[in-house]
C-alpha positions in Angstrom: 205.8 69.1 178.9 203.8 71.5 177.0 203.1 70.8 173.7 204.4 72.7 171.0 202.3 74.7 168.2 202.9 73.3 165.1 205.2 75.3 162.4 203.1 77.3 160.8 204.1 77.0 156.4 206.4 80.1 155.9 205.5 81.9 152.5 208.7 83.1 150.7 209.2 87.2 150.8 208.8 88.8 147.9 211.1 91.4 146.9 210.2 94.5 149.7 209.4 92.3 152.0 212.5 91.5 153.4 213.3 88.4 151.5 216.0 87.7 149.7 214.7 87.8 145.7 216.0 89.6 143.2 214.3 93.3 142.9 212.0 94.8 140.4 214.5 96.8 137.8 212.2 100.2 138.3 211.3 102.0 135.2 212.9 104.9 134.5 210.3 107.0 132.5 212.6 110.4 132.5 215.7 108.1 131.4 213.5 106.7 128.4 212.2 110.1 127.5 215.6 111.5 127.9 217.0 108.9 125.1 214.1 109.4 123.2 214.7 113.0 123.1 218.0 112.5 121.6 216.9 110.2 118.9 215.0 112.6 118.0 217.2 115.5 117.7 219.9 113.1 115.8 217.5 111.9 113.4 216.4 115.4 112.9 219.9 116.4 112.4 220.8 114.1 110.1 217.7 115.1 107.5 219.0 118.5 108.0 222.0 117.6 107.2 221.3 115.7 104.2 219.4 118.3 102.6 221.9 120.7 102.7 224.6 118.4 102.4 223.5 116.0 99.7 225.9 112.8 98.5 224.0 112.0 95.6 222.2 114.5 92.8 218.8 114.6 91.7 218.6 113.5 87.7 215.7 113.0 85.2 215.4 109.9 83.1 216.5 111.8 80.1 219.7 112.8 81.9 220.4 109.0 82.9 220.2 108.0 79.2 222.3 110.5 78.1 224.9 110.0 80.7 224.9 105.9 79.5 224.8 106.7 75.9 228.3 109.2 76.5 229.9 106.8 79.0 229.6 108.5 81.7 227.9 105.7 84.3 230.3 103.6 85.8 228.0 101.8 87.9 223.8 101.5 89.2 221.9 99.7 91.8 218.4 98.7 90.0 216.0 99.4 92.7 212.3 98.5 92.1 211.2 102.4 91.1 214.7 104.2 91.6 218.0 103.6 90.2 221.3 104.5 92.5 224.4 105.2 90.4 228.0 106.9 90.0 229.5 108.4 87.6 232.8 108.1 86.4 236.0 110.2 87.1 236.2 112.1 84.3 235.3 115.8 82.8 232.2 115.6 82.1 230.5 118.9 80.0 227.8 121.0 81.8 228.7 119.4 85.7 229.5 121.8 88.1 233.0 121.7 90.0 232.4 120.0 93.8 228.7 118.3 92.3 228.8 114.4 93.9 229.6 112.1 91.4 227.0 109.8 93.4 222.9 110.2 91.4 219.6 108.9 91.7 216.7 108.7 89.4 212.9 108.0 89.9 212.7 105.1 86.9 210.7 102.2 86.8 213.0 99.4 84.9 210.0 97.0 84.9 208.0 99.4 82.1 211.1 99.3 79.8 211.4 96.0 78.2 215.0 96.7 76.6 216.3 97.8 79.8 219.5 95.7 79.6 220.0 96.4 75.8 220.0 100.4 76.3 222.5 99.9 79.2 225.1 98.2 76.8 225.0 101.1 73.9 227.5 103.0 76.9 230.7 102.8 75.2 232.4 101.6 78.4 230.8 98.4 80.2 228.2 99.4 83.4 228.5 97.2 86.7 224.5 97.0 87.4 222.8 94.9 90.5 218.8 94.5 91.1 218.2 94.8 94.9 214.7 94.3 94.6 213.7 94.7 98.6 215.0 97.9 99.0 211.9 99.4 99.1 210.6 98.8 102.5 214.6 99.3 103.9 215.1 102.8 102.2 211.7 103.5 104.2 213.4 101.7 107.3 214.6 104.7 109.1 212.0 107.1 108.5 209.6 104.6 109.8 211.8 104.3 112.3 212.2 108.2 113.4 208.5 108.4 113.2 207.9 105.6 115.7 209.9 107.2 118.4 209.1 110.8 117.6 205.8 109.2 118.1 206.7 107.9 121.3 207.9 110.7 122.6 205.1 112.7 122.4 202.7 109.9 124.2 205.8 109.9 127.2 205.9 113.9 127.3 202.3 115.0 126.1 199.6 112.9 125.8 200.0 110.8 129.2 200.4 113.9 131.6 197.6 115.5 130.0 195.5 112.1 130.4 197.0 111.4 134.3 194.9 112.8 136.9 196.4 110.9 139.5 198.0 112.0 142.7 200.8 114.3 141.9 200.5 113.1 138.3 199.1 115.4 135.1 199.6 118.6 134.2 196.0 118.6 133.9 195.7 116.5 136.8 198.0 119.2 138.7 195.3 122.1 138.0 192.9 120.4 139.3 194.2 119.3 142.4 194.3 121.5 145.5 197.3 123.7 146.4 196.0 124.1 150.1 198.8 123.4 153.1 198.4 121.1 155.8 199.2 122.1 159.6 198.9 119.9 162.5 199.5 121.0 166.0 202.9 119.6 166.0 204.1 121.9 163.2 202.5 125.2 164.9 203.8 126.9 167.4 201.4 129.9 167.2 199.1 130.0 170.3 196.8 132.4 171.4 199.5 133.3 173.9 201.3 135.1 170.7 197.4 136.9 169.8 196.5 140.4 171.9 194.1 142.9 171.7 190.9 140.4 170.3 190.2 139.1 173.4 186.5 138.4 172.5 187.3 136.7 168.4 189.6 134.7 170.8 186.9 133.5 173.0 184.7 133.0 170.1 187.0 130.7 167.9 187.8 128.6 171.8 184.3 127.1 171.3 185.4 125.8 167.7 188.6 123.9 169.2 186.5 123.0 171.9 183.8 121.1 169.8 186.7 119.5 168.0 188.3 118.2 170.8 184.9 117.1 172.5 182.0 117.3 170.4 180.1 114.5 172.6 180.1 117.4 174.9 177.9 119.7 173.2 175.9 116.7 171.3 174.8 115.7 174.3 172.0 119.0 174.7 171.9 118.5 171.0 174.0 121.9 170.0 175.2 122.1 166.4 178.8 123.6 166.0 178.7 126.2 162.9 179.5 125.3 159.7 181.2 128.5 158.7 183.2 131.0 160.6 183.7 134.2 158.7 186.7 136.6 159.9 186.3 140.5 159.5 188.5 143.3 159.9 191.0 145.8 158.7 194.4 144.3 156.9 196.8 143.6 159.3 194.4 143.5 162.4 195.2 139.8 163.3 193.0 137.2 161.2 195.7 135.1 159.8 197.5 135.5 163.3 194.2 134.1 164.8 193.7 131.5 162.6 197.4 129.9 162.6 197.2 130.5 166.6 193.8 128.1 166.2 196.1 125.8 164.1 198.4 125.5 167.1 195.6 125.0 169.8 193.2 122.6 167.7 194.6 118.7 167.4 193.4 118.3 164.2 194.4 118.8 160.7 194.3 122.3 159.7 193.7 123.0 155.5 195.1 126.7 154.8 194.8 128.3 151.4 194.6 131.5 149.7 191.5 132.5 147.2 193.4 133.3 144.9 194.6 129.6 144.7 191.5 128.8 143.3 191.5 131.0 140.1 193.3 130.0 137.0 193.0 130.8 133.6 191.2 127.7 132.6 187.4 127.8 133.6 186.4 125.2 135.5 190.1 124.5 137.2 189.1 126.9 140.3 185.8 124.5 141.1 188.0 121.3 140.4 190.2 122.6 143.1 187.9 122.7 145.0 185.8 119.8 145.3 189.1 118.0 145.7 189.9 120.3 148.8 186.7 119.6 150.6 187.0 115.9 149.8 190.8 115.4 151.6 188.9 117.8 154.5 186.2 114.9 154.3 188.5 112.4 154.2 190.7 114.0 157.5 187.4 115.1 159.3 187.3 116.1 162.2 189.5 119.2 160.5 189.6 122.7 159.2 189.9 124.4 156.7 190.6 128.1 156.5 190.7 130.5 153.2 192.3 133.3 153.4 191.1 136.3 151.2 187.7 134.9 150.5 187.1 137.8 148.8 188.6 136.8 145.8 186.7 134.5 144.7 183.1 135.3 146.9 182.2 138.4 145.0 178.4 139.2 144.4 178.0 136.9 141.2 176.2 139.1 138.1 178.3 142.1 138.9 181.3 141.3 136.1 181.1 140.7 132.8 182.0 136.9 132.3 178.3 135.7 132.7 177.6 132.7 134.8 180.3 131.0 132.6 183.0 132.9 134.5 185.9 131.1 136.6 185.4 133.1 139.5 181.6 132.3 139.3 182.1 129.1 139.2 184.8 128.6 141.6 182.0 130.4 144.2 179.2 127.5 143.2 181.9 124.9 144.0 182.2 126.8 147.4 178.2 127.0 148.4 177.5 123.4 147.0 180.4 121.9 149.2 179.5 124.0 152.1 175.7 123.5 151.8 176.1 119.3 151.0 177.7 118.7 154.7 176.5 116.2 156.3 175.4 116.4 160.0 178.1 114.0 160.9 181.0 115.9 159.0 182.9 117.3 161.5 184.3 119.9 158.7 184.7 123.6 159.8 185.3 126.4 157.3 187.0 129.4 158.6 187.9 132.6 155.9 188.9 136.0 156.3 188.5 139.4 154.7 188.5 143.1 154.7 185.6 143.1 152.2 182.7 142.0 153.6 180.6 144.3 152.0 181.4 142.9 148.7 180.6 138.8 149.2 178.0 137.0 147.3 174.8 136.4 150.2 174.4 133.1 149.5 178.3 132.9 150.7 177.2 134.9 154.0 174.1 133.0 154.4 173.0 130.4 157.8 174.2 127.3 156.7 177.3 128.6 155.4 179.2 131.2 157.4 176.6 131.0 160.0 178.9 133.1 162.4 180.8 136.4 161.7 183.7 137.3 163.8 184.9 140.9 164.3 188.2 141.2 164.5 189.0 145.3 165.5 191.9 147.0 165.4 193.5 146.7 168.7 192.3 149.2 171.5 194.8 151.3 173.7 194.8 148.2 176.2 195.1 145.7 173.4 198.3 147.9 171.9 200.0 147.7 175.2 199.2 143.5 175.2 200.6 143.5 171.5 203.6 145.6 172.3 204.8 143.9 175.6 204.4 140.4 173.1 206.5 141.8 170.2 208.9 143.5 173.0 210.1 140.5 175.0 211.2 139.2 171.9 214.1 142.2 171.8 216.1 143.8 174.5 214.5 147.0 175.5 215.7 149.6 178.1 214.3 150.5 181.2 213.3 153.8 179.7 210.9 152.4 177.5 207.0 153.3 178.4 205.1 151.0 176.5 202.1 152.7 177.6 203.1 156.1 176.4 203.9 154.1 173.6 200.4 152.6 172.9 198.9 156.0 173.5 200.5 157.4 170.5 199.9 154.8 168.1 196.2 154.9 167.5 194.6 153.1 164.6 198.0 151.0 164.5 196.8 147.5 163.5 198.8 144.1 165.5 201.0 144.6 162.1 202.2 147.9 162.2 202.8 147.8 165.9 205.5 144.2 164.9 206.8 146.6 162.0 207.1 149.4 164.9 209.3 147.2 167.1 211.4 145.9 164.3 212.0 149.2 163.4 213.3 150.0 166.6 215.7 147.4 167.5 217.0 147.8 163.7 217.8 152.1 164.5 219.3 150.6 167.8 221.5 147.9 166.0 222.6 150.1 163.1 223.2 153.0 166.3 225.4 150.3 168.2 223.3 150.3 171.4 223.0 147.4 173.3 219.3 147.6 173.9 216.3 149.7 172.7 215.3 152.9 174.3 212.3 155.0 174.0 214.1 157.6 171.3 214.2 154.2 169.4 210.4 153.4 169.7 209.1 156.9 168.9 211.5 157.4 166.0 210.4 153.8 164.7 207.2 155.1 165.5 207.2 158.3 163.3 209.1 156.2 160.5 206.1 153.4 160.5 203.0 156.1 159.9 205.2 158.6 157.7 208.5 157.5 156.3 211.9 157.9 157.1 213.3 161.6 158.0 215.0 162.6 155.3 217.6 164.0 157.2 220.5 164.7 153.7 217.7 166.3 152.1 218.4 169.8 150.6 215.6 172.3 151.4 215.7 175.5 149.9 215.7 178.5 152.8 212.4 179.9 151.9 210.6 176.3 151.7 212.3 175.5 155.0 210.5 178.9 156.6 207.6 178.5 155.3 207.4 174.6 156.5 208.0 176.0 160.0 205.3 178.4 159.8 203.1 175.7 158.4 203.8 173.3 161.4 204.1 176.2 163.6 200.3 177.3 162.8 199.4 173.5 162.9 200.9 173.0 166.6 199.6 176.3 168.2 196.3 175.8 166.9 196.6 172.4 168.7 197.3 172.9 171.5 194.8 176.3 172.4 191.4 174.2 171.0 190.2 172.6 173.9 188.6 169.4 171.5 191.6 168.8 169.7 193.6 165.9 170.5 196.4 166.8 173.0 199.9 167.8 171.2 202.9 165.7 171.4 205.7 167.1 169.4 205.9 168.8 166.3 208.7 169.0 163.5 210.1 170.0 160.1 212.1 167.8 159.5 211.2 166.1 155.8 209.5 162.7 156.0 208.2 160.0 153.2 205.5 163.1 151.0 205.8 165.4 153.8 208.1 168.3 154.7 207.2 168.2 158.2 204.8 166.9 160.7 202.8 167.7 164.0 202.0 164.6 166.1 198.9 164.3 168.3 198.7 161.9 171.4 195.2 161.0 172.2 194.3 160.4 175.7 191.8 157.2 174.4 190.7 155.3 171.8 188.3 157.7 169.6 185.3 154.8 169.1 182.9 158.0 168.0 183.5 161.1 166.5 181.2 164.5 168.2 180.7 168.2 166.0 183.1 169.5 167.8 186.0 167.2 167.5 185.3 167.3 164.4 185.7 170.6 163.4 188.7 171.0 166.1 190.0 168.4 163.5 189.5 170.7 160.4 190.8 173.8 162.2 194.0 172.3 163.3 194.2 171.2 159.7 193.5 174.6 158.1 196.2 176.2 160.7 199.6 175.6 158.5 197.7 177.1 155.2 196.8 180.8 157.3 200.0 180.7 158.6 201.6 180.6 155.9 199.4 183.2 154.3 199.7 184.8 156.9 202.9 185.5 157.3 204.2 185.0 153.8 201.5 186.5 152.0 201.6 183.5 149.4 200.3 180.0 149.7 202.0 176.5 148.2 200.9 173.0 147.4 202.1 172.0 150.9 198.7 171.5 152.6 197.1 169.1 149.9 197.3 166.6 152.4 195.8 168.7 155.2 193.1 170.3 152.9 192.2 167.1 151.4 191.7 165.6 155.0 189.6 168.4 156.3 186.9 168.5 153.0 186.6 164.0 153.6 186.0 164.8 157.1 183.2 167.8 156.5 181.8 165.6 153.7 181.6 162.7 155.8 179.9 164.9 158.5 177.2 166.0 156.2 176.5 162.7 154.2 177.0 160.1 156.6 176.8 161.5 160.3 174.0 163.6 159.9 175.6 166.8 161.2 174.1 169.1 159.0 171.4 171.7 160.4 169.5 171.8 156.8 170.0 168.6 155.6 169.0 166.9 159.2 169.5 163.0 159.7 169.5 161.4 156.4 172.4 159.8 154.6 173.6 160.7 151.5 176.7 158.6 150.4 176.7 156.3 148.1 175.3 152.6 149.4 177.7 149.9 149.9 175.6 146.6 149.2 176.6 146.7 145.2 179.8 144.9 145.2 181.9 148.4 145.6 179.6 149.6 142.1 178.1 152.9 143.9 180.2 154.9 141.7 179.4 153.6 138.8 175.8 153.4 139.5 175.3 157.0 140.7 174.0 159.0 143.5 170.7 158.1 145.5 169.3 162.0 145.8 168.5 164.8 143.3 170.8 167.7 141.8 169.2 170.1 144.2 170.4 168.3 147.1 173.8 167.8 145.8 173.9 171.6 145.5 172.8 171.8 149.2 175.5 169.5 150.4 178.1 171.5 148.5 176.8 174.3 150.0 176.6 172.8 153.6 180.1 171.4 153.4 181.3 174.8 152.2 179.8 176.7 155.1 181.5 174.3 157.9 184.8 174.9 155.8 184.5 178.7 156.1 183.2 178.3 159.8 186.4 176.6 160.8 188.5 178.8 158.6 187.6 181.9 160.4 187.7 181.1 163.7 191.1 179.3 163.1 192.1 182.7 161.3 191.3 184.3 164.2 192.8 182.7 167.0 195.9 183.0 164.9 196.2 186.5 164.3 195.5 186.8 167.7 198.4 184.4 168.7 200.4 185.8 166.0 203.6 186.6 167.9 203.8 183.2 169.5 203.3 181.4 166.2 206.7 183.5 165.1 208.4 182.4 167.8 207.4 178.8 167.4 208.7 179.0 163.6 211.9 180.3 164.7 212.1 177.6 167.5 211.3 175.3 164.8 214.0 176.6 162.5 216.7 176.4 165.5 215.8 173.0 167.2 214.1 171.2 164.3 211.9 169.4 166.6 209.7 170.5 169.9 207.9 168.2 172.3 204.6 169.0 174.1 206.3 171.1 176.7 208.6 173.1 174.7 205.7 174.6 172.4 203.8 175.5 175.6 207.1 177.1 176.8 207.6 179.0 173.6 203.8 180.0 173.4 204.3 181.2 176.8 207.9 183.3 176.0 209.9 181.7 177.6 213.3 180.2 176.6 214.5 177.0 175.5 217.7 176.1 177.2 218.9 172.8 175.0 221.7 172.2 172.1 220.2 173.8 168.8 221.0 171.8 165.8 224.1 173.5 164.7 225.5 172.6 168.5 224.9 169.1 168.0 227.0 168.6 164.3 229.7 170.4 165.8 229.7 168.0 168.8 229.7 165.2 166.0 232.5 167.3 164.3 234.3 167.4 167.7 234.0 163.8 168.5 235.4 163.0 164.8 238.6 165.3 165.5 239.3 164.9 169.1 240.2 168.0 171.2 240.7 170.2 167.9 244.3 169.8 167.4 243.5 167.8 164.6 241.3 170.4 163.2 243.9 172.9 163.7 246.6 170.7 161.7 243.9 170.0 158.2 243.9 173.8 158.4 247.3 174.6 158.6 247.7 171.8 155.8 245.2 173.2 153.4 246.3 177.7 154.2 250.1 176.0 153.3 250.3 175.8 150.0 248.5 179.1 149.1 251.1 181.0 151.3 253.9 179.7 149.9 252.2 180.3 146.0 
């Protein structure tokens, strides 16, 4: 038989252990400071109380003698340096009706040796007692409410400010870190949900690769980057991207905001922190990503704080914990911002950020990737041409295109479709880059007119210059700032801008003001947009692009590598060449102007018939301003046709109509 191990000694469980003992009563510190609170407030009470609610009265010595010597006292308690008395129920001359018949005097009995022999002159015998340790028990309960008022500012005060524990401290709370922690498990953003930066994509892959196998690159001795800096325009994708790296990476992922760091206590920024980069340490391998670096990475010596300032100091936390890595800390930093231009160099500096990541706005191939993502999320009709759709949105970051879609299947809800169709998209479209159509908005006759004269001018001019993007529809009716619009539809992506576009650009711009003029013989504030577009553009051309004859290829503008101060600081070239760029911007503005004068007075009968088009339909595609350049006529419902088909639908077959008339002519025949 095999022999069995001996019994090892069983030690008896302690409670939470799964024994059977008795278990710990836990302290309650909010239940202690609660009942400490209310002490408190009692005992304060109660001295409020008693001071404006006295039982006893205040007398002098002289007072007390002359009370005993009239018979007055009844009775006294002989303290050691205070005597407690009463007086006796009678009249008494000079005491005021309701005073407490109750007193107390500040005497000393010890320093009168016939204290007993001038309390029997009182006519009527006085019942005294000596209660000699009532000294240290009258002082009983103010000792008393001092200790716990005491107390309670230790429980409340003193020991959160002195805690710096986990979650413990106020002051321990400002120091500690407010990042969030992701693991792949709680993510389900992949890079299946992130279109149109296909290359930041491939670029962040190697990051999640060296995480999951960093023997891999060790092996030929390659060194992962510290730092991955994210660029690009808001709403272009970088917090997409780095949640989507969240999902794909099986490690622990640190997210936090810059502003996070900054507080109104200097110092509480760089506390935050080291104690951010020490969990990261602690979790390694990991990552930790800070979103809107920018606000707290700006060029230090540009404010006016000094090197004392909280955001200075929050950015020397950032470079010494970034810089004091150790070759085996398998820590990655990732940030993102729109402001590169305005980040300290140290910040930017191999070492740190070693690698900068452009993240684009999205490309006509990446908006159609984008849209068919956010699109299989709703129900969309067959009609829909996501491609059509992608060509008109140019510029449109991954945001707006999600706000775009949204848009849409909210017009088709409130519309009671049961799926999206392409009206849906391009009115969701139009509301996205320039508001809602105010639709009830009351526009006086003559402003109406002239608005269609204005877009009229805009859409002819349009669609006869040869550079100019191609036309898509134009209309007047009001939306967000603008009374009316004329839409463009780019064939591409417009990655560089020639002379000529440009100043096809200006021209279309400049087209609603002639016409109006034109036609009106008056001009209004409608075309601050347009003219203010048209003077950046021509400015741009001469101080930026080069694209000035006398000028030639130098660049004017202000420089951008002084923390977004080049206002402030002034311009880089003399007054004379200020006066030459005036000069030169002027003379492309008077270029365009006359040639787009020209081509409208020369098309002047079409742009009338566009503006009545415009008046009747309210809105023309592409093909229905060529067919009204060309004079021929648009066979469709004008506006006025359509309300009455609403009005129709409301009332039926009429009959209804008929009867609210008869209804409402009744009463004045019969009157």
């Amino acid at each position: 038989m095999p022999e069995k191990e001996p019994l090892k000694p069983q030690m008896p469980k302690g409670p939470g252990q799964g024994g059977e003992g008795p278990s710990p009563v836990k302290f309650n510190r909010s239940l202690l400071v609660w009942i400490l609170g209310v002490l408190v407030a009692l005992g304060t009470l109660t001295i409020l109380y008693n001071e404006y609610n006295p039982k006893s009265v205040e007398i002098s010595a002289s007072q007390f003698w002359s009370h005993v010597r009239n018979g007055y006292v009844e009775k006294i308690t002989v303290n050691p340096a205070r005597i407690e008395g009463k007086l006796r129920d009678i009249e008494i001359e000079g005491r005021a009706p309701g005073e407490p018949r109750s007193f107390t005097v500040d005497y000393n009995y010890l320093a009168e040796e016939t204290f007993e022999q001038r309390l029997a002159e009182s006519p009527h015998p006085i019942e005294y007692t000596y209660n000699l340790g009532d000294g240290v028990m009258r002082l009983l309960p103010t000792l008393l409410y001092v200790v716990v008022l005491v107390m309670l500012i230790w429980f409340v005060v003193i020991r959160q400010l002195r805690s710096a524990g986990p979650g413990g401290g106020i002051l321990g709370n400002f120091g500690r870190s407010r990042h969030r922690l992701s693991r792949k498990e709680h993510t389900h953003t992949t890079f299946d949900d992130v279109a149109g930066i296909q290359e930041a994509k491939d670029e962040v892959r190697e990051i999640i690769e060296f995480l999951k196998n960093p023997k891999q690159f060790q092996r030929l001795g390659a060194r992962i980057p510290r730092g991955i800096l994210l660029v690009g325009s808001p709403g272009c994708g970088k917090t997409l991207l780095a949640k989507a790296i969240a999902g794909e990476a099986d490690v622990p992922f640190f997210s936090i905001s810059g502003s996070d760091f900054v507080e109104m206590f200097v110092g509480v920024g760089a506390s935050r922190v080291r104690d951010l980069f020490k969990q990261a340490k602690d979790n390694a391998p990991c990552i930790i990503f800070l979103d809107e670096i920018d606000a707290v990475g700006r060029k230090r010596g540009m404010g006016f704080g000094g090197g004392h300032d909280e955001r200075e100091q929050t950015l020397n936390a950032i470079l010494v914990e970034m810089d004091g890595f150790d070759s085996t800390d398998q820590v990655i930093v990732i940030a993102a911002t729109n402001r590169v231009d305005v980040l300290d160099p140290a910040l930017t500096r191999p070492g740190r950020f070693d690698r900068e990541i452009h993240v684009p706005l999205p490309d006509i191939q990446g908006r159609v990737e984008i849209l068919k993502i956010y699109a299989a999320k709703v129900a969309c009709g067959s009609d829909v041409d996501l491609q059509r759709l992608a060509r008109g949105t140019p510029m449109f970051s991954g945001a707006d295109l999600s706000a775009l879609v949204n848009e849409a299947a909210i017009a088709a809800t409130m519309a009671g479709k049961d799926f999206i169709d392409m009206a849906d998209m391009e009115e969701a479209r139009d509301k996205v880059r320039w508001g809602r159509a105010r639709k009830s908005h009351v526009v006086d006759e003559r402003e109406k007119r002239m608005t269609a004269y204005h877009e009229a001018g805009h859409a002819l001019v349009q669609l006869l210059t040869e550079e100019a993007d191609p036309l898509h529809k134009v209309s007047i009716i009001p939306r967000g700032q603008a009374g009316g619009a004329t839409f463009s539809l780019p064939e591409n992506d417009r990655h560089m801008y020639t002379r000529q576009w440009c100043k096809a650009f200006i021209r279309v711009a400049m087209a609603g003001r002639i016409a109006e003029e034109m036609f009106f013989n008056d001009i209004d504030s409608g075309a601050a947009s347009d003219i203010h577009q048209a003077t950046e553009l021509a400015r741009r051309m001469v101080m930026d692009w080069g694209m000035s004859e006398k000028l030639g290829f130098v660049r004017y503008s202000s420089p951008s590598n002084n923390g977004g101060m080049g206002e402030l600081l002034g311009k880089d070239y003399s007054d004379q060449t200020a006066q030459v760029i005036d000069v030169e911007i002027q003379q492309i503005m008077a270029e365009c102007e006359t040639l787009t004068r020209q081509l409208i007075q020369t098309h002047r009968d079409a742009i009338d018939r566009l503006a009545q088009a415009l008046l009747k339909y309210e809105t023309l595609g592409a093909d229905e301003v060529q067919m009204v350049v060309d004079g021929q006529t648009l066979d469709r419902p004008t506006v006025g046709d359509l309300l009455a088909g609403e009005q129709a639908k409301f009332y039926g077959d009429g009959a209804a109509a008929k009867e609210d008339a008869a209804r409402e002519e009744a009463p004045s025949q019969t009157s």
